[in-house]
C-alpha positions as CSV (number, residue, x, y, z in Angstrom):
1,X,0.0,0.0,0.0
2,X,1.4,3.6,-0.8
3,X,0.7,7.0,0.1
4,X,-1.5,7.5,-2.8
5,X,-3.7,4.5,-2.3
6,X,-4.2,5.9,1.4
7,X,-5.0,9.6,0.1
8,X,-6.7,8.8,-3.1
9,X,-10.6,10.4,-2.0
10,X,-8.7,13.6,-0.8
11,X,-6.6,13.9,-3.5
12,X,-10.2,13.6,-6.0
13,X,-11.4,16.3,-3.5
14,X,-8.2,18.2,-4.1
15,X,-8.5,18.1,-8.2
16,X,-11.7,20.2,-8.1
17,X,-10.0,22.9,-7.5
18,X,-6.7,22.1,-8.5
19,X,-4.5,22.4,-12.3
20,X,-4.5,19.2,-14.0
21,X,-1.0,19.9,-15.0
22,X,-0.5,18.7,-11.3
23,X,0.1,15.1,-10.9
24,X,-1.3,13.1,-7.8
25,X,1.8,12.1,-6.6
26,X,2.6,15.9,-6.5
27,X,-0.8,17.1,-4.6
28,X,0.4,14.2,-2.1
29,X,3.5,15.1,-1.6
30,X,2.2,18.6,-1.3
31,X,0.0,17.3,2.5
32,X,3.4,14.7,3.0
33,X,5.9,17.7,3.0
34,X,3.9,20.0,5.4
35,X,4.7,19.7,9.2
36,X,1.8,21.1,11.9
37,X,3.1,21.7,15.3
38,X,0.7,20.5,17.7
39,X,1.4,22.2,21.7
40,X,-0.4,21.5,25.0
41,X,0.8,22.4,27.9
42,X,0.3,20.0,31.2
43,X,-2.2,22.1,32.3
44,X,-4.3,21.8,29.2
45,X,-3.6,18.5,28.8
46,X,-4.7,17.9,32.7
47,X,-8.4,18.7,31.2
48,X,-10.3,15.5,29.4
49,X,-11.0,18.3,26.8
50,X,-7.7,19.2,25.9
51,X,-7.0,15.6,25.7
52,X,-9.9,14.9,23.0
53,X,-9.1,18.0,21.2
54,X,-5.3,17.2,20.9
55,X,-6.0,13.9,19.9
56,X,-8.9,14.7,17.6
57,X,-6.3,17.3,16.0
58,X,-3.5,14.7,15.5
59,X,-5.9,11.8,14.1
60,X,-7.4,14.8,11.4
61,X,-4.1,15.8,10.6
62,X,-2.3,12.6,10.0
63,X,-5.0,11.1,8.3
64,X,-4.6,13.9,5.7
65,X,-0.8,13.0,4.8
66,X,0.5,16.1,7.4
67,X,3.5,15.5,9.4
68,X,2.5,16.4,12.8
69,X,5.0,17.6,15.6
70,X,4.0,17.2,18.5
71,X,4.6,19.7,21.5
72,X,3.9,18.3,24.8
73,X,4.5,16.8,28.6
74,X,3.9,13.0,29.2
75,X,0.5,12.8,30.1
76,X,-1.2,9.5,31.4
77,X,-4.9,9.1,30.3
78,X,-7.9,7.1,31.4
79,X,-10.7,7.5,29.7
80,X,-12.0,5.7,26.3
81,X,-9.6,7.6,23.3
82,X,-10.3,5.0,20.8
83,X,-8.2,3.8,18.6
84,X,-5.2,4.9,20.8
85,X,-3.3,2.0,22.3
86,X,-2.2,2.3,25.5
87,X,-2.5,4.8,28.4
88,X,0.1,7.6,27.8
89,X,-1.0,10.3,25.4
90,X,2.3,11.4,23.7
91,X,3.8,7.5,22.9
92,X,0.1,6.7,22.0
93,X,-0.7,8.9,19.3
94,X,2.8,8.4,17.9
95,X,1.9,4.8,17.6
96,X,-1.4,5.8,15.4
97,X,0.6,7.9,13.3
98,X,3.2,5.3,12.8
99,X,0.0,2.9,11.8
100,X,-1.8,5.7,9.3
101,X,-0.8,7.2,6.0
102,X,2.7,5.6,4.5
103,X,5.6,8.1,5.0
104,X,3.4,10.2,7.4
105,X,4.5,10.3,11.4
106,X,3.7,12.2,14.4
107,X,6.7,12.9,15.7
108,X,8.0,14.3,19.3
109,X,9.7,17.6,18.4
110,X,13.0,18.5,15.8
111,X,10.4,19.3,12.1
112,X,10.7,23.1,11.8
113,X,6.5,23.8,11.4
114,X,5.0,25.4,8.2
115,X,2.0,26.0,11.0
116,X,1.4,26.1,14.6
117,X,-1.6,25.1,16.1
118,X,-2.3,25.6,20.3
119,X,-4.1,24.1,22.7
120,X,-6.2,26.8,25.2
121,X,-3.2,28.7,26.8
122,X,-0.5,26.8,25.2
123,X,1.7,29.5,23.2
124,X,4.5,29.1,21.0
125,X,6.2,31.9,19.6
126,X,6.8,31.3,15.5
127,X,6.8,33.0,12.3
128,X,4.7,30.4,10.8
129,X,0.9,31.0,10.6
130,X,-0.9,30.5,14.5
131,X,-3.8,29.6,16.2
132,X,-5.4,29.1,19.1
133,X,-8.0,26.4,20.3
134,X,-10.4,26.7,23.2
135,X,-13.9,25.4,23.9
136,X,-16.4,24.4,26.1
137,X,-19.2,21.4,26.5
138,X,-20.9,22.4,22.7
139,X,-18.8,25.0,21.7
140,X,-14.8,25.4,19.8
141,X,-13.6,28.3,18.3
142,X,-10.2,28.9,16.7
143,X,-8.3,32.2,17.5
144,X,-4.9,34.2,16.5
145,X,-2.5,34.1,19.2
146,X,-2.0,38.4,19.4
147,X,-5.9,38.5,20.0
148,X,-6.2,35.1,22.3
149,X,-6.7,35.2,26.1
150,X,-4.9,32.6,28.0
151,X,-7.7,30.3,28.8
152,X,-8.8,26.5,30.3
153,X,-10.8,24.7,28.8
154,X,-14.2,24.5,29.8
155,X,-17.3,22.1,30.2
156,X,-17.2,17.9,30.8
157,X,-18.5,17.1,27.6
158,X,-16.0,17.1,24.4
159,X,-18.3,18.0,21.6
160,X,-16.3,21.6,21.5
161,X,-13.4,19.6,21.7
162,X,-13.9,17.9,18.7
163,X,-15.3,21.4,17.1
164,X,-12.0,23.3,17.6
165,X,-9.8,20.4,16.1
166,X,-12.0,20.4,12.8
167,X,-12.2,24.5,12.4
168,X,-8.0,24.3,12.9
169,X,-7.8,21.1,10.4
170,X,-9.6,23.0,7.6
171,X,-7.2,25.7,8.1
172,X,-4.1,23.4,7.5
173,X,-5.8,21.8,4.4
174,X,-6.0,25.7,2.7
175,X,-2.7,26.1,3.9
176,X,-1.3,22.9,1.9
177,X,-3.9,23.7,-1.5
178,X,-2.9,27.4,-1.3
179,X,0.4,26.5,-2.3
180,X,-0.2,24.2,-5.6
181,X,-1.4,26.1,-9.3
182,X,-5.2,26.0,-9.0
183,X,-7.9,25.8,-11.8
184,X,-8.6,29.4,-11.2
185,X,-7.8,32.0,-9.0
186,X,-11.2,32.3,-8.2
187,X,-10.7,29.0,-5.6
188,X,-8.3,31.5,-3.5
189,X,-11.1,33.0,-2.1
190,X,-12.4,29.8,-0.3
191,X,-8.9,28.8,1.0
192,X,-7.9,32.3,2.1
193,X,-6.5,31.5,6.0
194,X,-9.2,32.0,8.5
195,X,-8.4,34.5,11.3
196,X,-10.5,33.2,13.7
197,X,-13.6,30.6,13.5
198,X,-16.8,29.6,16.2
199,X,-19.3,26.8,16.2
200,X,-21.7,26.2,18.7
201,X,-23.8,23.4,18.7
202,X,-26.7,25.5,21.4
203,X,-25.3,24.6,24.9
204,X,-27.3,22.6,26.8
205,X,-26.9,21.3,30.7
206,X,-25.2,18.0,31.1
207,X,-26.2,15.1,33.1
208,X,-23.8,12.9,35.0
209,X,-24.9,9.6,33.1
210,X,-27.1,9.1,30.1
211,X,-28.4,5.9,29.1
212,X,-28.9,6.2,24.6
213,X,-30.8,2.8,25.0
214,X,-30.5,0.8,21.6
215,X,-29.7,2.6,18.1
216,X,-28.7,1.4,14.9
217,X,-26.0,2.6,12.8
218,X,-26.5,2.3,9.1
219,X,-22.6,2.2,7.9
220,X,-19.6,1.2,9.5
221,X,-17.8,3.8,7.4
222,X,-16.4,7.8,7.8
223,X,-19.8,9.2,8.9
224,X,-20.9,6.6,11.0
225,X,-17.3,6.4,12.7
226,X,-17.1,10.1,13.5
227,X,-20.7,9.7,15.2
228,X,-18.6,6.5,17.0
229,X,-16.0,8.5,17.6
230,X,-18.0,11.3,19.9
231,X,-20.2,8.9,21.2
232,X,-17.6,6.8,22.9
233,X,-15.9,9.4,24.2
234,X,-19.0,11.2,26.2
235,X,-18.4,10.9,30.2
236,X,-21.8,9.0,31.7
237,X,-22.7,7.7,28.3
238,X,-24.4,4.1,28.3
239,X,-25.7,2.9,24.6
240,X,-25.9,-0.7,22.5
241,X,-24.6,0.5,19.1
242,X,-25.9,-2.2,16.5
243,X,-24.4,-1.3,13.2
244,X,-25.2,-3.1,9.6
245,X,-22.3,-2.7,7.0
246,X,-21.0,-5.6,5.1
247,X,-17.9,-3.8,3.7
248,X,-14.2,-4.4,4.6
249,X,-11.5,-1.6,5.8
250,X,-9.7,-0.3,2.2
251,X,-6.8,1.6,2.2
252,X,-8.8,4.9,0.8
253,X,-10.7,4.8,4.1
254,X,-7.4,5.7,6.4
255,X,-8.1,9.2,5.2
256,X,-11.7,10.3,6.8
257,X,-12.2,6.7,8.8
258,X,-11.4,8.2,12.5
259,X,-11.6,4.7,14.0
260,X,-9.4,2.8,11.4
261,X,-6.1,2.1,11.6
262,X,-3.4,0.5,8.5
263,X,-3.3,-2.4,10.5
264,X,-7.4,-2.8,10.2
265,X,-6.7,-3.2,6.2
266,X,-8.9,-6.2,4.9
267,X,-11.1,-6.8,8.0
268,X,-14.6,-6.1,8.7
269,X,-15.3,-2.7,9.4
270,X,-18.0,-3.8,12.1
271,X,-15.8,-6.2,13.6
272,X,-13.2,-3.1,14.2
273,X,-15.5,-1.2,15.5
274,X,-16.9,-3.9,17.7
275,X,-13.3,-4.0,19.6
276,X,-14.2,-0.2,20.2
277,X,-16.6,-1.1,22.8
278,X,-16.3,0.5,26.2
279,X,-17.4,-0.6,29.3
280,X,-20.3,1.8,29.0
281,X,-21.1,1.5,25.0
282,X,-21.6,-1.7,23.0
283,X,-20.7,-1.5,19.7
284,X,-22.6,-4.7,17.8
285,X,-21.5,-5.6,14.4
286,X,-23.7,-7.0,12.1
287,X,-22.1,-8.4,8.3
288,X,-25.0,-7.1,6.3
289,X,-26.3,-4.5,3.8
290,X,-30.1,-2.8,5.1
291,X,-32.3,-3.9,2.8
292,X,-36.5,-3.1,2.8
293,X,-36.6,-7.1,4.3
294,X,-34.4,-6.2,7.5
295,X,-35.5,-6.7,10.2
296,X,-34.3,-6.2,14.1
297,X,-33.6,-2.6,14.0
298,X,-33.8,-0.3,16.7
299,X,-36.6,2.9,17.6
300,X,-33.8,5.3,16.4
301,X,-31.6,4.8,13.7
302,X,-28.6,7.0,12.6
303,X,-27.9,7.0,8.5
304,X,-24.1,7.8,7.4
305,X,-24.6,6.5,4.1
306,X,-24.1,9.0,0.7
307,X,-26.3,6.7,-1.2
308,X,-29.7,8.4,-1.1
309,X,-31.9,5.4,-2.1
310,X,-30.5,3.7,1.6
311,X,-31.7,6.6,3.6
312,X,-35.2,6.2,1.5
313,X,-35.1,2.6,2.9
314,X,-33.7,3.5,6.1
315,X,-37.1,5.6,6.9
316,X,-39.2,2.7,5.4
317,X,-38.4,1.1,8.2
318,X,-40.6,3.4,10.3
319,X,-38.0,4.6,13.0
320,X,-39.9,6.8,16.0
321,X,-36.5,9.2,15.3
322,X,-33.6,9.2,12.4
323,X,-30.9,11.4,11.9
324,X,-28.8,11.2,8.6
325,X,-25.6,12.8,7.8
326,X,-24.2,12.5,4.5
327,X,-21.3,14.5,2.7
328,X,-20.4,16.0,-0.9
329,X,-17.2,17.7,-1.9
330,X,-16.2,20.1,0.6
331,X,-20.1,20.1,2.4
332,X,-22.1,18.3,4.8
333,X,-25.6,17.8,4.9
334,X,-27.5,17.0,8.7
335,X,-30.7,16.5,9.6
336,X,-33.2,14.5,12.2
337,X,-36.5,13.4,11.0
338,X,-39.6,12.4,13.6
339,X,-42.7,11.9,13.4
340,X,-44.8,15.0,12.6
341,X,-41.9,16.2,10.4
342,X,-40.9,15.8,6.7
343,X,-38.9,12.4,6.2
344,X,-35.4,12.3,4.5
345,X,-37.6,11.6,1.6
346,X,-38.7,14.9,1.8
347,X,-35.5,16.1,2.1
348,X,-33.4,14.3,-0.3
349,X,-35.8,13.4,-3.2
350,X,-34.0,12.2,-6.3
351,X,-31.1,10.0,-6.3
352,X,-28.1,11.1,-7.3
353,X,-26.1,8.0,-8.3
354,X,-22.3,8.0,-8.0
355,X,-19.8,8.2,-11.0
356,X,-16.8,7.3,-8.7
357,X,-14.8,7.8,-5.7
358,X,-16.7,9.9,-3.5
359,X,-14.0,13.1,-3.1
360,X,-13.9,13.9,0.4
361,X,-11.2,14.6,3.5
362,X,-11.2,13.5,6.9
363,X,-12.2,17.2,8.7
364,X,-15.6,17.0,7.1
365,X,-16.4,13.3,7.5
366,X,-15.8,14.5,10.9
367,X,-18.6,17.4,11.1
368,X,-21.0,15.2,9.4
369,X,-20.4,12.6,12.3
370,X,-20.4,14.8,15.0
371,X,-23.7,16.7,14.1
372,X,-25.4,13.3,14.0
373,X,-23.8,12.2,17.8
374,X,-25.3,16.1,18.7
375,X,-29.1,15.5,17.4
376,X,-28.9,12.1,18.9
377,X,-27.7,13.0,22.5
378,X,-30.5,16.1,22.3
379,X,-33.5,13.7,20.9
380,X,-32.7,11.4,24.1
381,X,-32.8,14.1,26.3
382,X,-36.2,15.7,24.9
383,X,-34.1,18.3,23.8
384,X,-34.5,18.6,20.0
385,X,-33.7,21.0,17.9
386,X,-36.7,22.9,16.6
387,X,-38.4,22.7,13.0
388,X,-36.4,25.6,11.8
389,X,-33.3,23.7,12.5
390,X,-34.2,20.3,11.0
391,X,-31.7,20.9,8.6
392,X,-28.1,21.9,8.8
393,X,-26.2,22.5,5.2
394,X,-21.9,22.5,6.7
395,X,-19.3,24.3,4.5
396,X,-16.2,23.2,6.9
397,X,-13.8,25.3,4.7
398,X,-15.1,29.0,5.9
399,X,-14.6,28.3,9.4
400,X,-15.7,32.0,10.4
401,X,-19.2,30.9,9.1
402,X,-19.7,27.2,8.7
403,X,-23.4,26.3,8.6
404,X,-26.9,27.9,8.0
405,X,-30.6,25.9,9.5
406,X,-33.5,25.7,7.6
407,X,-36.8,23.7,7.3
408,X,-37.2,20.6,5.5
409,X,-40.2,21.2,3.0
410,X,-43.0,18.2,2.6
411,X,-43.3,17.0,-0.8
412,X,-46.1,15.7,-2.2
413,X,-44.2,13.3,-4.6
414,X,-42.0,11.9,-1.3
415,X,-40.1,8.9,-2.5
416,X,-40.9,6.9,0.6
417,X,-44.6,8.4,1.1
418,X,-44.3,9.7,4.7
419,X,-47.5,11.9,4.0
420,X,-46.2,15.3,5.8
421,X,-47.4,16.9,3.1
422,X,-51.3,15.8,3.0
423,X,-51.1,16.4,7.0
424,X,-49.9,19.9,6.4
425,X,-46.4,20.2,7.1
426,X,-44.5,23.8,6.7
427,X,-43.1,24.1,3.2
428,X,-39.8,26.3,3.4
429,X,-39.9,28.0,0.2
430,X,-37.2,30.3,0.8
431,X,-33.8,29.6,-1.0
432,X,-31.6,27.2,0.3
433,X,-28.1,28.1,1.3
434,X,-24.6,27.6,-0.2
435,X,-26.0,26.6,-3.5
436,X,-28.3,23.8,-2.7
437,X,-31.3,23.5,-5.0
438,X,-34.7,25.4,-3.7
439,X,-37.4,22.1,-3.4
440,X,-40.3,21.7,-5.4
441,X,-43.4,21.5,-3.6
């Protein structure tokens, strides 16, 4: 297996934009050149939240080629970091880069960085471009360092953990593109460096201990391991993950899989993530495609499939709640779908059927993920987000403004037939943002 083999969907995500007088093995060696400098001090490190945003960071990084420098005490850990080995941070997440991308490390100190990336009041002084990470329980942002107040991190939950390591990865993937002839000058606008970047998911109180119950998992693959990936990680958390994929760990999925390692090549995706089980979450594997005549599935399902016509089959299967997350290009779609609302029918009517390798990169397999584990841990907790914010349209690569809300508009020719429409459902007629097609009612 080579380098290539293990970056091939981001290198397809990378030729939309980039000349065709640029080979592959040039836009790879472009990521396999670069050298991020990750630093945490022991005091941030001493938080669970700096710990999931470091290694969050590192696994996004490495999985996009970068060399990552690390930056950093010894620092013992005990909570689930899956798919770390071992209980000490620094040696552990040298061992996942070592098992990752061919030619790719994370390495303890001596690269000289082409960026610099900070953990809450971590500061490194460096001509190279800087940023700061801080968050709380639902919330990351990314920040220069001259502007940056020293500051802990906050909250028990890692949700903006995991938000501040994605809005800094999209900023070392402009930084890479931003050097290599592009189709168009036009493309600089999107990969101009971000200053500073926020998400907040809408903070909500925690509770010591949560029990998920049963849900399904359609996928074993980027989407669904990102969801994983939160989920296992959440203090108090108790949930019997079931999930149905009959695929096998490739080499192209090193690159966006967050729970896959080079050593998982060849095996079944479910059965890796079975051995991701905590003692609080039960990851279930079962070796099959969903299909209309499958049965066994639990109340609420969660869809990380790209394939439209298996999230029409998905709500066939009458779940009381479904949330589905699916990616394009350099976008992520969200959205939950219960009963009294339009059905990812409504939502995603027409199929859209695949002409290849689906381009994508491992920072926004991660926000598709994430949003899903969000909506879940909210539906459980009679939380949800309201109508207006059924749907959430991502674009990962502006991280000063990354996503817009809207309604999901009932259709009267629905694909799977929920009927919102003939009961009356809300048709959001105003235009959809970043580009996506208005719906026709």
């Amino acid at each position: 297996m080579t380098a290539l083999d293990a970056l091939d969907r981001m290198i397809c995500l990378a030729r939309d934009w980039v000349s065709a007088e640029v080979s592959d093995l040039q836009i790879a060696a472009a990521f396999q050149n670069t050298v991020a400098r990750c630093v945490g001090t022991e005091r941030d490190l001493a938080h669970p939240a700096g710990r999931h945003c470091l290694v969050t960071l590192v696994s996004l990084l490495a999985r996009m080629g970068i060399q990552v420098d690390l930056q950093m005490p010894s620092v013992q850990f005990d909570e689930p970091q899956p798919p770390l080995r071992g209980n000490e941070l620094r040696g552990s997440l040298i061992d996942l880069g070592n098992d990752l991308i061919p030619g790719s490390y994370v390495t303890l100190g001596g690269l000289a960085p082409n960026l610099v990336i900070c953990l809450g009041e971590a500061r490194e002084s460096s001509l190279s471009p800087t940023w700061i990470l801080t968050g709380a329980s639902w919330m990351g942002q990314l920040e220069p360092p001259g502007e940056s107040r020293t500051q802990q991190w906050t909250g028990t939950w890692p949700v903006g953990a995991e938000v501040a390591a994605a809005l800094a990865a999209a900023e070392a993937f402009k930084y890479v593109l931003r050097g290599l002839p592009l189709k168009d000058s036009y493309y600089l606008r999107h990969l101009a460096p971000t200053l500073r970047g926020r998400w907040d998911f809408g903070n909500i109180a925690t509770t010591a201990s949560i029990d998920l119950g049963q849900v399904g998992f359609i996928s074993a693959g980027a989407i669904t391991q990102a969801a994983l990936f939160t989920l296992l990680r959440l203090p108090g958390v108790q949930m019997r993950a079931q999930t149905l994929d009959d695929d096998c760990v490739g080499a192209s999925n090193l690159n966006r899989n967050p729970l896959n390692r080079r050593s998982d090549i060849d095996r079944a995706k479910v059965d890796v993530l079975s051995e991701q089980s905590t003692p609080n979450v039960e990851v279930i594997g079962r070796r099959t495609r969903l299909t209309d005549a499958t049965q066994g599935l639990p109340s609420r399902l969660l869809v990380g499939v790209d394939e439209i016509p298996a999230r029409w089959v998905a709500q066939r299967q009458s779940p009381s709640w479904m949330g589905v997350s699916g990616t394009s290009h350099f976008e992520a779609s969200s959205s939950e779908h219960r009963r009294g609302l339009p059905c990812a029918g409504c939502l995603h009517p027409r199929d859209d059927p695949a002409t290849g390798p689906v381009p994508t990169v491992s920072f926004v397999s991660l926000w598709a993920g994430l949003a899903l584990a969000v909506r879940l841990i909210r539906s459980v907790l009679q939380l949800p987000y309201g109508p207006e914010q059924q749907h959430l349209w991502l674009t990962p690569l502006r991280t000063e403004d990354i996503g817009s809300w809207s309604r999901v508009a009932a259709r009267r020719d629905c694909p799977v037939g929920c009927g919102a429409f003939d009961l009356g459902s809300i048709v959001d007629v105003r235009p959809q943002a970043r580009g996506e097609p208005a719906p026709d009612t």
